[in-house]
N, C-alpha and C positions, 0 to 999 in steps of 0.2 A: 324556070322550066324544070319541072321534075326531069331526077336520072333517072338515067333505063334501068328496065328492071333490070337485065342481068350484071349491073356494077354493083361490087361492094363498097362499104361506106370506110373509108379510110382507117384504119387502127392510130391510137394514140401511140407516139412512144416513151417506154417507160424502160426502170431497172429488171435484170433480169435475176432469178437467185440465185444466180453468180454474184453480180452486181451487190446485190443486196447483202448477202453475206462479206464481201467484202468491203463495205465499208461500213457494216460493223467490226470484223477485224480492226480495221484502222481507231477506228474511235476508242476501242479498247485497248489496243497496241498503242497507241497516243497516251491514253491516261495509265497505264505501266510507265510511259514515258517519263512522264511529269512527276509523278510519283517518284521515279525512280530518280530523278533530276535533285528533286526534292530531300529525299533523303543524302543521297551525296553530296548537296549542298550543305543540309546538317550533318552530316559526318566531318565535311570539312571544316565548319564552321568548330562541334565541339575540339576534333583532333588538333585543328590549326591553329584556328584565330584565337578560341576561347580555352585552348591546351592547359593554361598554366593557373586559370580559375577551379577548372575541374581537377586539374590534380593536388588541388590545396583542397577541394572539399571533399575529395574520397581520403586523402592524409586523414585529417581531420576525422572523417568516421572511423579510419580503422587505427588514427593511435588513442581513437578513446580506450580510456582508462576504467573499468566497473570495480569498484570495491566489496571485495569481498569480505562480510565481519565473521569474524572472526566468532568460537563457540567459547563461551564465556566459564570462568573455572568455579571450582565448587569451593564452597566451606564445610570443612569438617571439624568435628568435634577432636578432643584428644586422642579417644579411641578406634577415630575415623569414621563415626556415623554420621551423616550428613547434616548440614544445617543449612545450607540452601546448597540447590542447585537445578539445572535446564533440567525441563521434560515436556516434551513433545505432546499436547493435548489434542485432541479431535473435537472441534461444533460440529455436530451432528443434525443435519437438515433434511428438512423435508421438503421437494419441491413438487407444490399442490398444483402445476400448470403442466407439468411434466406429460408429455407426448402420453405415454403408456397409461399416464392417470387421465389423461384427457378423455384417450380411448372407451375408457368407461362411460362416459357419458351420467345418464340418469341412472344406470344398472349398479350403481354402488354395490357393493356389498356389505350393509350395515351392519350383518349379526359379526364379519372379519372386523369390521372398524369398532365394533363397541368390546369387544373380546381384545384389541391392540389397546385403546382405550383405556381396558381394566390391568394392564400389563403396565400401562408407564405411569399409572395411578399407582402400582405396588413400589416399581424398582426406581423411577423418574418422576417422581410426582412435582407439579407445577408449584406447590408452597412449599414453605420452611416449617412449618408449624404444623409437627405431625401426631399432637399431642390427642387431637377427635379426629376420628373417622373422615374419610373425605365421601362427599355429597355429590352424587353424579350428577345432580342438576346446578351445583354451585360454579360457579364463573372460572372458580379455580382447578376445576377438576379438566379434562384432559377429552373426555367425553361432551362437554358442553363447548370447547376449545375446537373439537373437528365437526361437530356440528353449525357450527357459525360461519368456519372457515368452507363447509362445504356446500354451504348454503348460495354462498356468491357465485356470480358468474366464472369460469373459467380465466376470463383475462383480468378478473379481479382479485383472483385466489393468488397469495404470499407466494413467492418462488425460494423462499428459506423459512420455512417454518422453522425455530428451533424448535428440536427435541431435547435436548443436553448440550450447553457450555461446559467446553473442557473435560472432554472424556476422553478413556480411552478405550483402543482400540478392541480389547476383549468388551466394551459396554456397547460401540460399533456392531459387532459379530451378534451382539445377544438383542438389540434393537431390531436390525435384521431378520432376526430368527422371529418376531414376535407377527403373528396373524395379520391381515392384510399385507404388510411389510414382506413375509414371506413369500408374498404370490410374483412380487417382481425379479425375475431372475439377471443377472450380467450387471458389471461395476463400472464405476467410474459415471461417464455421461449418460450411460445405458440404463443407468437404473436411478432411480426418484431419491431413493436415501440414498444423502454423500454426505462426506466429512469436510471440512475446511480445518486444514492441519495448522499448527504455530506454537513456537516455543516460547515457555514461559519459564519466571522464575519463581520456584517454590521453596517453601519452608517447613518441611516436616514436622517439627516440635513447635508450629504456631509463634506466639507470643512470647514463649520463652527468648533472654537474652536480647529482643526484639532491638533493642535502642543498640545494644552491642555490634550484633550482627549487619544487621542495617538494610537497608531496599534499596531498589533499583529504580529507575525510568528509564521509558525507552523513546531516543531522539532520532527520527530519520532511519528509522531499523540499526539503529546504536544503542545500546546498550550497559548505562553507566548507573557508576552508586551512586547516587546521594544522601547516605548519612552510615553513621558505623561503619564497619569494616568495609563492606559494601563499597563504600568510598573510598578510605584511605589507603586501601588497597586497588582502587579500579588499575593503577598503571599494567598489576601485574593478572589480576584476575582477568579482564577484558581482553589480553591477549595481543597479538599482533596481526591488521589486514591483511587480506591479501588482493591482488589485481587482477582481470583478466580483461585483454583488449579484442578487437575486434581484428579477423583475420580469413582471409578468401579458403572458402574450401570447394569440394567439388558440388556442393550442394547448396553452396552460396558462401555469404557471410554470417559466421558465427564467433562464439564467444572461445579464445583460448588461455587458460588459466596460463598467466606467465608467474607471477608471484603467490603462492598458496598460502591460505589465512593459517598463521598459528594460533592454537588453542590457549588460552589462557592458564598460569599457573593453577592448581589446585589449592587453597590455602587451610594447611591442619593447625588450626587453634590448640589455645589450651584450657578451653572448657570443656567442665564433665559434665557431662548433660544431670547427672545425678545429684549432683552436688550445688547445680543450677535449677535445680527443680527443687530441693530441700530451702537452699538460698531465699528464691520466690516466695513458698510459701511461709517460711516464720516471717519475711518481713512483711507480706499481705496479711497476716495475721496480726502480728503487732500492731499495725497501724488500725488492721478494721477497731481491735480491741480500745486503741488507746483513742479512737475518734480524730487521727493523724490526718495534716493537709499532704503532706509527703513523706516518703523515705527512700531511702537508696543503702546498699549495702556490697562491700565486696567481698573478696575469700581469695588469698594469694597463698601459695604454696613457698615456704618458707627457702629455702635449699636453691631452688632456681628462678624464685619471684614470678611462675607465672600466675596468670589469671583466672582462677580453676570456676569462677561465678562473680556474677557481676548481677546485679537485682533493683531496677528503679520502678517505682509504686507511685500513683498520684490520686486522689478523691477526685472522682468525676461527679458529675452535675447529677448523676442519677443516684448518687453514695457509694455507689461500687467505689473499686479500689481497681486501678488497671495500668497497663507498664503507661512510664509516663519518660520525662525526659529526664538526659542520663547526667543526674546532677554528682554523679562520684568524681567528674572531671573538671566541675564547675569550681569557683572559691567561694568558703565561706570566712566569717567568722569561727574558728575552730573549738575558744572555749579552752579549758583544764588540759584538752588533750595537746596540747603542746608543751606542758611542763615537761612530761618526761626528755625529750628531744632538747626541751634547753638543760637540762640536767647535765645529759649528754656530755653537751659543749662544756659545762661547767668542772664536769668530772677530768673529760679530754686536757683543758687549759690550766688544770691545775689550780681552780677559784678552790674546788673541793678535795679534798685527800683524800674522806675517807667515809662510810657511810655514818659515824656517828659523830662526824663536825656537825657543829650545830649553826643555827642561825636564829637572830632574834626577829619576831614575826608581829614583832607588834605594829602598831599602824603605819603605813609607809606609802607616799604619794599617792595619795589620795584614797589609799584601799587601805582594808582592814581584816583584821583573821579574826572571825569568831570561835574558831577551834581554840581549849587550851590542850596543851601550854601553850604559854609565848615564846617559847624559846625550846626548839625542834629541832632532831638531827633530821638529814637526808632523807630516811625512811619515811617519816612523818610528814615531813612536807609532802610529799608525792602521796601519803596515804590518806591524809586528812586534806591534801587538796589545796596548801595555803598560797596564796597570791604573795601577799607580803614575804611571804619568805622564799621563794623564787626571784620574787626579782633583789629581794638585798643580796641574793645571792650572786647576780647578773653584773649586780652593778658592781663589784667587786671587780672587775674587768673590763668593765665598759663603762662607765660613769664619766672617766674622764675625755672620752671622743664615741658617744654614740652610735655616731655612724659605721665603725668597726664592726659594732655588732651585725649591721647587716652584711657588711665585708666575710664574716664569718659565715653565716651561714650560705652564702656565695661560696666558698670554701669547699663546704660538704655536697655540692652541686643539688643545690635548694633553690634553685631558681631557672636551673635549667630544664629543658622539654624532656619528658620521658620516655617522650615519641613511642608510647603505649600502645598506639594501633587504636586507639578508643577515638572515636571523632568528638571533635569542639575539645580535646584538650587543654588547658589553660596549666600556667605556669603559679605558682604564691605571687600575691604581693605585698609588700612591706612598704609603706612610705617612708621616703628617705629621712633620717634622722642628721642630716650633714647640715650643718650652719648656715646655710643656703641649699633652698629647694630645687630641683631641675627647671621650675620656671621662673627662677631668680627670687623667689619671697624667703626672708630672712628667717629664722626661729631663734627664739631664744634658746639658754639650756634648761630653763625651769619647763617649756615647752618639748624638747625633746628626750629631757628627762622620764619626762609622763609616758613619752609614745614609746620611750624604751621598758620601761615599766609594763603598761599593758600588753605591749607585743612579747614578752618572753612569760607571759602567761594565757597567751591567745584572742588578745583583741587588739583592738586597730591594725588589723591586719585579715589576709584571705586566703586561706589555702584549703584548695582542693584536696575532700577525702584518700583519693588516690595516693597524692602526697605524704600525706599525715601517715597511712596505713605503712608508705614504702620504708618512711626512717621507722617504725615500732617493727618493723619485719628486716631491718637492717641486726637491731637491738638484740632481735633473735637470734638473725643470725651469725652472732657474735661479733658481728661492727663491719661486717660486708653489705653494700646495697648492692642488691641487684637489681636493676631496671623492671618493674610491672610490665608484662605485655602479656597482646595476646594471640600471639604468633608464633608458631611452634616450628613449623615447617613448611618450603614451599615444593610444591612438586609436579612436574613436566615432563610427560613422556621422552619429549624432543630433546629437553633443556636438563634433564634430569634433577636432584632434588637440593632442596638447598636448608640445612637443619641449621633454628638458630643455635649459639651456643650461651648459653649464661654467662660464662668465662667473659666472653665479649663485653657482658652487661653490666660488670660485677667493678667493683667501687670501695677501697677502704675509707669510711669516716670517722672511724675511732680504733683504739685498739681493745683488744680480745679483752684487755683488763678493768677498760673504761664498759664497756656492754655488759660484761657480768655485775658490773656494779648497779647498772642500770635499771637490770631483770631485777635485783633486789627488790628493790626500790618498787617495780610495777607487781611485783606480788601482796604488795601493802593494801593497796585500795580493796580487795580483792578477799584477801587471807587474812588481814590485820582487824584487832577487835574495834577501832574506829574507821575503817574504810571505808569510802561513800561507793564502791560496788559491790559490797557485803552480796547485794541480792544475785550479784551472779556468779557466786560459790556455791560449788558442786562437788561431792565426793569421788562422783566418778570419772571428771577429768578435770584437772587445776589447770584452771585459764588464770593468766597476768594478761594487766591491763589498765584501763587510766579513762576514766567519765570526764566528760565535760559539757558545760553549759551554757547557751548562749542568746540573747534576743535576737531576733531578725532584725534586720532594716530594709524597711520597702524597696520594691525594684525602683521605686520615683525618687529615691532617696529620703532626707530629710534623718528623724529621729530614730532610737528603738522605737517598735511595736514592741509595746509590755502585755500584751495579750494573747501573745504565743512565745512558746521559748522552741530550744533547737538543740534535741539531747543528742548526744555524740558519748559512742563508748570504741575505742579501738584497744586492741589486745593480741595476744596469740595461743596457742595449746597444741599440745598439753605444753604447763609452761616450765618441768622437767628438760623436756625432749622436744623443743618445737616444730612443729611440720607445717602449722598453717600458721596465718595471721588472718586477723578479719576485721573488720568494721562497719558500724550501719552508725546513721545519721538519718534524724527523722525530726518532722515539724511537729509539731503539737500544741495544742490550744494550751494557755496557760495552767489552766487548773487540770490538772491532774496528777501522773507520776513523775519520778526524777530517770537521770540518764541510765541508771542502774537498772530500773524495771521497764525500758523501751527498748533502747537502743542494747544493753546491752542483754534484755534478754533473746533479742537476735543472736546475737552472738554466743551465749550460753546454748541457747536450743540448738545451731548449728553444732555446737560442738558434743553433744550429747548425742544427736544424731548420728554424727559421725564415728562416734565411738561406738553404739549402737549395731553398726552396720561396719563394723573393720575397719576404718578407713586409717587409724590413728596405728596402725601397725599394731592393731592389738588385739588379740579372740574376740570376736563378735558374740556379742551378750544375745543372738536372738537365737536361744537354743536350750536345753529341756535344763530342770536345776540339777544342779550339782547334786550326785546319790540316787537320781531317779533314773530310771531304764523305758521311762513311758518315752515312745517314740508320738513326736506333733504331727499327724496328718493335715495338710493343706485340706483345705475345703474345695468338697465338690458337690455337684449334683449329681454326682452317680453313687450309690449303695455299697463301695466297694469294699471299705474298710475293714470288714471282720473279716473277709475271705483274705487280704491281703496278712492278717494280724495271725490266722489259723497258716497260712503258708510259713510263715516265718517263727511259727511258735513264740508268737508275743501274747500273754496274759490280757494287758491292758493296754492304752493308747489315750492321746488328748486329739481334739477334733477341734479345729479354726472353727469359727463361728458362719454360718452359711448366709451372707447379705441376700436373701432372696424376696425382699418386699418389693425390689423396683425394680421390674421389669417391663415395661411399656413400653411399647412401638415409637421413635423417634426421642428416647430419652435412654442417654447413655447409662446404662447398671452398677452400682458396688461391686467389683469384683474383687478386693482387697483379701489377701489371705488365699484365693484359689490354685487351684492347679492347674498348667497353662493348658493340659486339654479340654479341662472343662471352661475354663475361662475363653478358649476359642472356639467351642461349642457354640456358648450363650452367647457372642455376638455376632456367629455368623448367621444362628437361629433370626435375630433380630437387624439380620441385612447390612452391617458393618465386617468394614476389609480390617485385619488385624496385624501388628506387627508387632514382634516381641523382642527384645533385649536380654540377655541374661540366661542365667537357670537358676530355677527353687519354680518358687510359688510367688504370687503379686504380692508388691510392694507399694509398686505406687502406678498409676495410672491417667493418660493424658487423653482427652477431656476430661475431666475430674466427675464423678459421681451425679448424675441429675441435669447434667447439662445436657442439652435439646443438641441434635443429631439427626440428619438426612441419612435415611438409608444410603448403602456406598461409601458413606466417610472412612474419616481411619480412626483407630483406637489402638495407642501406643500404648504394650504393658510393658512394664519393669519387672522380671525375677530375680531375688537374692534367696540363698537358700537361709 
């Protein structure tokens, strides 16, 4: 039955938006709930249950330990000029994806990038070889380099382009300043070029001393020697760590330095850089001349033993001649040069009285004297060099227990380390001459006879240069050894300085009366009309001294090689007044000269040198002749000399010879003889940084004459007046 009309049709019921709102309320008030249940369930869980896990793993974060390395110390020469040490370099990059470079899009600006372009082609150029023009379309140029790179898409473009390894921060500023580079303004992440900073270890003077000095590697951001001083020294150079642990601040967890790294000693050698550069080049000379497989040579300062140059030369595969390894430490077969030293003993023990006892030298286990006479005072043996008459001299004392003899030179601490600071080190060695051997094999005397024989005139037996040099530098000076080193002083801010003393070093192995007897004797070879060092007599400084000669025997061992010998001249000068001592020892193919014209014309040259140049406490010879009033002008490129000759009312003058043939872009100039304004002139003209030593005018100059040179490099002069 239909309802009547006037009924309404019932309403549903439902929530009202009361209703409705509140049991959204709830559902959300509910899930705060749970939440909140939640978390206080973890709260309790970490603070309660799980308290004693967490508080070992926050220990744990903040008693970590960070080490701090420590800033590594320097080497310096005697006069304090550096020979390694830290400096902070800059890579300098270019990052091609960079927001602000991105921005550009396709609207490059080519004529800025090819103008940047022509800029790190002049100062930064991509080759070494700056000897032709560089080719804007060649691979190598810098131009064809942003061209390739900007060719790629954006997220394929380098985010480090290098522009320069190892720069610094004035070459930063000046890259910077260069077109395109300049349009980007603000540092750091803000702008495209940035540097990636790190400290390295350098060496001013290159190659010089190189095996002496020694190099580093670096392990785990530590940084140790491995070889020369470098090494022998890391205890004190490297310094002391320091810690810094983790620690709550208000900002979080940071780092607080609890132990702070100390800086490593400083260590001031006792190389002259000058006398190490003189050194280098007579023995790279001699060797180039005499067509040498090696040499090595040192120079010790007589008075306190140290080590004023040290010099090892080896033939590389390409013929050159370059530092090789440092065999003045090494043992060899010594050769003649260890007569004087058993003389020494001889004089010391009383075999010899006097310098004109004699001895008969006629043939004697198994050796023979081809010099006459046969029958030689003291002078003569040592001047003529005889075998035979050295050891009948020996044996006078030791014939009847051999093994004495090496007892003796145990004595004179001939065996002991010199602990020279030189790395690889080694001590002499002698084989035992005792009745029985250290691993039980018997000898006869007719057998130790022989090895006593050979060993007091320098064979069967090894002793390092080093050695050999330290008793003829005893001999000078006057029967005191003093220990070779090459360690002068250490010095620390913190620590303060610590000066060796000689005194420390110093050793009597003979007396004053036995050494004077001794220098006799080594001025024979030398000064005397049969002396087998005739050739390295000079009027203007008298070196004493003692050749000797030797075959190698392979590193695999076995026989002599008779196809090389092995000249050895050791000595000292002047040999009045002694101040130095020195030695070279060098390989050489058979055929050619003797120890006189190799090894000891090393030694000659340095000492001519050295007199030359003051060194011998004496007027330096490089200065106008005696009677003349003509003042030397140093060479220059500038016109100045007559106006300075009318200032000073000089007549007349001599003028240095002007090297100006070689001057090309990427190849270092003759500057020898200039005057250091004009000498720094010409090579700032030609884009090298300069550093000078001294005052006068150029003497000598590091990279040497013609050697290839990147703009930027450095160019060390020497001035003496």
């Amino acid at each position: 039955m239909p309802a009547p009309k006037n009924q309404q049709p019932e309403k549903k019921k439902g929530l009202t938006n009361r209703g409705r709102i509140l049991m959204r309320y709830g559902i959300i008030s509910g899930g705060f709930i749970v939440i909140a249940m939640a978390i206080a369930i973890r709260l309790i869980t970490t603070t309660v249950v799980k308290a004693e896990a967490w508080n070992r793993t926050a220990d744990s974060i903040l008693n970590q330990l960070k080490v701090i390395p420590p800033e590594r110390g320097n080497i310096l020469a005697d006069n304090g000029s550096i020979l390694a040490c830290n400096l902070t370099v800059y890579d300098i990059n270019f990052d091609m994806r960079h927001q602000k470079v991105s921005e550009l899009g396709k609207k490059l600006p080519w004529n800025s990038i090819d103008s940047l372009a022509d800029s790190l082609d002049v100062y930064y150029p991509r080759r070494s070889d700056l000897s032709q023009p560089i080719d804007k379309d060649s691979e190598d140029s810098w131009h064809f380099k942003f061209k390739t790179e900007f060719s790629k898409k954006n997220s394929e473009r380098p985010r480090a382009l290098k522009i320069l390894k190892k720069g610094s921060l004035e070459d930063f500023e000046r890259i910077k300043s260069f077109p395109f580079f300049n349009s980007f303004k603000g540092s750091g992440t803000r702008n495209p070029v940035y540097t990636d900073s790190k400290i390295v270890r350098i060496y001013p003077f290159g190659k010089m001393a190189y095996r002496s000095i020694g190099r580093v590697n670096e392990y785990n951001r530590e940084v140790h020697g491995y070889s020369g001083l470098e090494k022998d020294l890391d205890s004190m150079l490297y310094g002391k760590q320091g810690y810094a642990k983790k620690v709550m601040m208000t900002s979080g967890v940071d780092n607080w330095v609890e132990t702070p790294a100390q800086r490593g000693y400083d260590v001031q050698t006792t190389i002259n850089i000058d006398m190490q550069d003189m050194l280098e080049e007579e023995l790279t000379k001699v060797c180039q001349e005499e067509n040498a497989f090696w040499g090595t040579a040192l120079l010790i300062e007589v008075a306190t033993g140290e080590i004023k140059a040290i010099a090892n030369v080896e033939k590389l595969d390409d013929g050159t001649y370059g530092e090789a390894l440092n065999r003045a430490v090494r043992g060899f077969e010594p050769g003649s040069v260890m007569k004087p030293i058993s003389m020494m003993i001889a004089f010391e023990d009383g075999l010899v009285k006097s310098l004109n006892d004699v001895v008969d030298c006629s043939p004697f286990q198994q050796t023979s004297d081809p010099h006459a006479p046969t029958v030689k005072n003291m002078k003569q043996v040592i001047e003529m060099s005889s075998n035979t008459g050295i050891s009948r001299v020996m044996f006078r004392g030791y014939s009847k227990d051999p093994a004495t003899y090496h007892d003796r030179l145990r004595s004179i601490g001939f065996f002991s380390p010199m602990q020279s600071g030189i790395s690889g080190e080694e001590v002499p060695f002698f084989p035992s001459l005792a009745e029985t051997t250290p691993n039980g094999t018997r000898q006869t005397m007719t057998a130790r006879h022989l090895s006593l024989a050979r060993q007091c005139y320098g064979y069967s037996c090894a002793i390092p240069p080093l050695y050999t040099l330290a008793y003829y530098n005893a001999i000078a000076n006057g029967g005191v050894l003093v220990k070779p080193h090459l360690v002068k002083k250490l010095s620390s801010a913190e620590r303060g300085d610590s000066i060796v003393d000689p005194a420390t070093l110093s050793t009597r192995i003979c007396s004053a009366e036995t050494a004077a007897k001794v220098r006799e004797c080594l001025l024979q070879p030398v000064w005397g009309d049969h002396g087998t060092a005739r050739f390295v007599r000079d009027d203007r400084v008298k070196i004493a001294g003692k050749t000797g000669t030797a075959f190698p025997i392979p590193d695999t061992g076995g026989a002599y090689d008779k196809t090389k010998r092995r000249f050895a001249f050791a000595g000292y000068f002047p040999a009045d007044n002694p101040k130095y001592s020195c030695m070279a020892l060098i390989l050489c193919p058979y055929i050619g000269h003797g120890a006189a014209v190799t090894s000891g014309q090393v030694v000659k040259n340095m000492a001519i040198k050295m007199f030359s140049r003051g060194m011998l406490d004496n007027t330096t010879s490089l200065e106008a002749s005696k009677g003349s009033s003509e003042p030397v002008f140093a060479a220059s490129d500038k016109k100045a000399n007559r106006k300075v000759t009318q200032e000073l009312g000089i007549s007349s003058n001599k003028v240095m010879a002007n090297n100006s043939a070689d001057r090309k872009r990427g190849v270092v100039p003759d500057l020898i003889g200039y005057d250091p304004e004009a000498a720094v002139r010409i090579l700032e003209q030609l884009g090298y940084n300069v550093c000078l030593s001294g005052a006068g005018y150029v003497t000598a100059q590091s990279p040497l004459p013609g050697q290839p040179l990147k703009r930027g490099g450095k160019v060390n002069l020497t001035l003496r007046l």
